[in-house]
Phi, psi and omega in degrees: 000119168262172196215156177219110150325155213243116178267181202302348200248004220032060224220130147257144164254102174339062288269124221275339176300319186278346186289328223259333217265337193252356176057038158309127201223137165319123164095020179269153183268151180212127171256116155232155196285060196300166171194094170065251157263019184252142202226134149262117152274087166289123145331116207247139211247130187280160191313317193268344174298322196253026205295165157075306202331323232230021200295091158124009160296154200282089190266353179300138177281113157255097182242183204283149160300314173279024172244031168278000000 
């Protein structure tokens, strides 16, 4: 488990194992998130990055006969 300190500036440094493992790179934009006390920092993905993600979902429609 890693743990971080909060500076003086409220500043944290992300631990370089989770950087490396999630390919966090200097200069990434991050959104965050709260829940209750808990805080998530997402990576925010530029548009052309995500081109593909969704290559062989199912898209098919099951719908009611009287919504055709």
């Amino acid at each position: 488990m890693n743990t971080v300190t909060v500076s003086g500036k409220f500043q944290v440094v992300i631990p370089k194992e989770i950087r490396e493992e999630i390919g966090l790179k200097a200069g990434t934009i991050m959104e965050v998130i709260t829940y209750g006390s808990r805080i998530e920092l997402i990576p925010v993905q530029p548009m052309k990055n995500l081109k593909g993600i969704f290559k062989g979902i199912d898209t098919e429609i099951n719908r009611d006969e009287d919504r055709i």
